[in-house]
N, C-alpha and C positions, 0 to 999 in steps of 0.2 A: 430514532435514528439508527444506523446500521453503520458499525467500525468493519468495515474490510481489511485490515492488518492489524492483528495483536497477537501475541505471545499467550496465549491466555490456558492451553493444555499443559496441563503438570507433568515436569521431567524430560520431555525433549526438547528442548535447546534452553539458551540461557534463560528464558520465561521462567512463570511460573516453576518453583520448584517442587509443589506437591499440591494435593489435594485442595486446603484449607487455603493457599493462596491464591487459586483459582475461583474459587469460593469467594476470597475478598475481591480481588479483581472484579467479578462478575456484579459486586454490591456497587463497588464505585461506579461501574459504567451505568448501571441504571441510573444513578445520582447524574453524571453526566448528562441524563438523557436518550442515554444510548438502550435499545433492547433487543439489538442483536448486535450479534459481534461472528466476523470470519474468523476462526484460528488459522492461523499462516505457520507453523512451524518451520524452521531453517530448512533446506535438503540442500545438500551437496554443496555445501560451501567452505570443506576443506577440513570442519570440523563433525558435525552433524550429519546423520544420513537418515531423516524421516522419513518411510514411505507411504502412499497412497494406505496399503493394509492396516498399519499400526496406526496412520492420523485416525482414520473411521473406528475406530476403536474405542479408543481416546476420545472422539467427539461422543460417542453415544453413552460411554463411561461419565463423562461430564453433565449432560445434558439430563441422566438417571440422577447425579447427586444435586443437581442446582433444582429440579422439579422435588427429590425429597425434601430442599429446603427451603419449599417454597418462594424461591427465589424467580421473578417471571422474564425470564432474559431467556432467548434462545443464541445456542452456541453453534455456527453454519460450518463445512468443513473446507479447507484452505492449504494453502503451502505457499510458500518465498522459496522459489528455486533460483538457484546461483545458477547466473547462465554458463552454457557449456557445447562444445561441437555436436555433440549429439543427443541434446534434446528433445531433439521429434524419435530419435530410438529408445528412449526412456521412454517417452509416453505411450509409443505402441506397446513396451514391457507393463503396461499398465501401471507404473512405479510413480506417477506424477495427478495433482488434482488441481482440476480449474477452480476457479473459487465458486463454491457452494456446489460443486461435485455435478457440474450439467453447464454451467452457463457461458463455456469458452471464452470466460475470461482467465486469464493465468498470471501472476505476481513475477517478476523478472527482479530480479538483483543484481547487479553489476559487481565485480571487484574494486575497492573504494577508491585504488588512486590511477586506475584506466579504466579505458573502454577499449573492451577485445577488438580488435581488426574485424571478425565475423558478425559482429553485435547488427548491423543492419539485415546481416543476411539472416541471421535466424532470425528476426522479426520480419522478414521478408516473408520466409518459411512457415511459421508459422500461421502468418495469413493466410496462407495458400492453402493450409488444410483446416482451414474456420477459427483458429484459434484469433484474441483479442491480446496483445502482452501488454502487460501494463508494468512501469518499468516504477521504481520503488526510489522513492528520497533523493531525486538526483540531486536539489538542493542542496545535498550534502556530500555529491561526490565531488574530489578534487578537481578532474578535468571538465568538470561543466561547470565550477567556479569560475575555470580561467576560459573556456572556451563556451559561453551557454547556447550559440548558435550553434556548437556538434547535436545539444538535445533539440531545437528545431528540426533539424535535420530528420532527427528520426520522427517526433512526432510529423513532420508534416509527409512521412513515407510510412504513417500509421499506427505507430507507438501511441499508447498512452500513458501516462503519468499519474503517481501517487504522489502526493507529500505528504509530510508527517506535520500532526499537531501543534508539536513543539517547536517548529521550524515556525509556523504561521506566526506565534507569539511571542518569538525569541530566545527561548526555552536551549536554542541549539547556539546562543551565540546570533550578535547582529550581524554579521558579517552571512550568517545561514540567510540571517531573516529578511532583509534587505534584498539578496537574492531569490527566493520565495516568492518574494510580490512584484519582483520584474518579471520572473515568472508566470504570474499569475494573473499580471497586466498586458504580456505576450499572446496569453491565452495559449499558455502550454502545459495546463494541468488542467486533471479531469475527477479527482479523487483526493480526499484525505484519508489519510489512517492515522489512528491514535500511534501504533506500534509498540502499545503498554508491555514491558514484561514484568510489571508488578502493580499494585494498587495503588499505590503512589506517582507513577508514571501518566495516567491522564490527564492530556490539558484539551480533550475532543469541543468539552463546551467553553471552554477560552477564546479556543478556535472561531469557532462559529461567532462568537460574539463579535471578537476583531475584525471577523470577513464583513460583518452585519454595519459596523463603524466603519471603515475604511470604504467598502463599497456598496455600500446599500443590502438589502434582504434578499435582490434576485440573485447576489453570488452566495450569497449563502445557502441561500432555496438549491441553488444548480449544482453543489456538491451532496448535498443530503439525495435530491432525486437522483443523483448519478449512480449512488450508491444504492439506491429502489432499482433500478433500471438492470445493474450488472446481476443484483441477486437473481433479476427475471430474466436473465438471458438475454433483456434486448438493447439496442442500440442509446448508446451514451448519448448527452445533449454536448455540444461544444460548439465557439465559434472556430475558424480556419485560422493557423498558428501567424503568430510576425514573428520576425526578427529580433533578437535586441537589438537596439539601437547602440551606436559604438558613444555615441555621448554617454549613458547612463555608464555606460566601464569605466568613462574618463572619470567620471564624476564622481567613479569611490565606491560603486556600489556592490562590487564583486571582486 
């Protein structure tokens, strides 16, 4: 299986904080299952400024010590960029990476208690020059708690969706997880990520398990291939988004 969002590169952002953690990190995800993993490092979210240069770096630095230790996990290169107006001028500064460094897909982060005014239009924009945004854990932002029809919105004008592990299995609070699987039952996710920043933080095959209980083996199957699919560059599997329905709001569940 293939984690598209972890923390897993030592020293740049709150992840891992050095070698030997990334190291552990790298053990558990096997254990999970897992034998690749994206690194996503923060960029520009106010605290962190990882660029394109230094993640490739860091991935091959990584990738030299887990092959010394014999460890059989490959580590793909990534970023979680904090959206921002001038995103598509980053990426011509070459300062920005799609996930696995080719596949035009890119990780999008929102600020946790809005969504900027612009958020449509750069993922507007971004389409228009080939890029895929896939927008990260909204499950756990504030305003698609109270409003989950703002994230139809954009998924059904092309957005796609990450959730986090933790969120699948409650991990985040039932009030996350609840929302996750109206979610998920919307048909408005397309991806999981662990979003490990320590060895302790995976629950990837918890996850799986609960999608496998709750809705049989095809939605489990249809996230694991989603994530074969982005590393290939090509086009994600998904049904056409719904609405939430205003009963499941009345009814508690966000």
């Amino acid at each position: 299986m293939i984690d598209i969002n972890c923390h897993i590169l030592p020293g740049l952002d709150d992840g891992a904080k050095h070698m030997e953690e990334s190291i552990a990190m790298a053990k558990e995800a096997l254990n999970q299952g897992i034998d690749k993993i994206i690194a996503t490092p923060t960029h520009m979210d106010g605290k962190y400024h990882n660029f394109k240069k230094e993640i490739m770096i860091g991935i091959n630095e990584l990738n030299r010590r887990l092959n010394e230790e014999g460890i059989d996990l490959e580590v793909l290169p990534g970023q979680k960029i904090r959206i921002n107006g001038d995103l598509l001028g980053s990426m011509d500064k070459d300062h920005l990476l799609d996930l696995n460094n080719g596949s035009r897909y890119i990780l999008i982060d929102l600020p946790y208690n809005h969504v900027p005014q612009y958020t449509g239009q750069v993922i507007f924009d971004l389409q228009l020059q080939g890029y895929k945004p896939i927008l990260v854990h909204p499950e756990k932002h504030q305003q698609f708690m109270e409003e989950p029809n703002a994230l139809y919105e954009l998924v059904k004008n092309g957005a796609l969706v990450q959730i986090a592990s933790d969120s699948v299995v409650g991990k985040s609070g039932k009030k996350v997880q609840k929302l996750t699987h109206t979610l998920i039952e919307a048909n408005l996710t397309h991806f999981i990520g662990s979003e490990a920043k320590d060895h302790s933080q995976f629950t990837y095959k918890k996850a799986i398990s609960e999608l496998r209980k709750r809705y049989g083996n095809s939605i489990a199957y249809y996230y694991i291939e989603n994530a074969v699919l982005l590393t290939q560059g090509q086009t994600v599997l998904g049904d056409p988004p719904t609405k939430v329905s205003k009963r499941k709001k009345i009814m508690g569940i966000i």
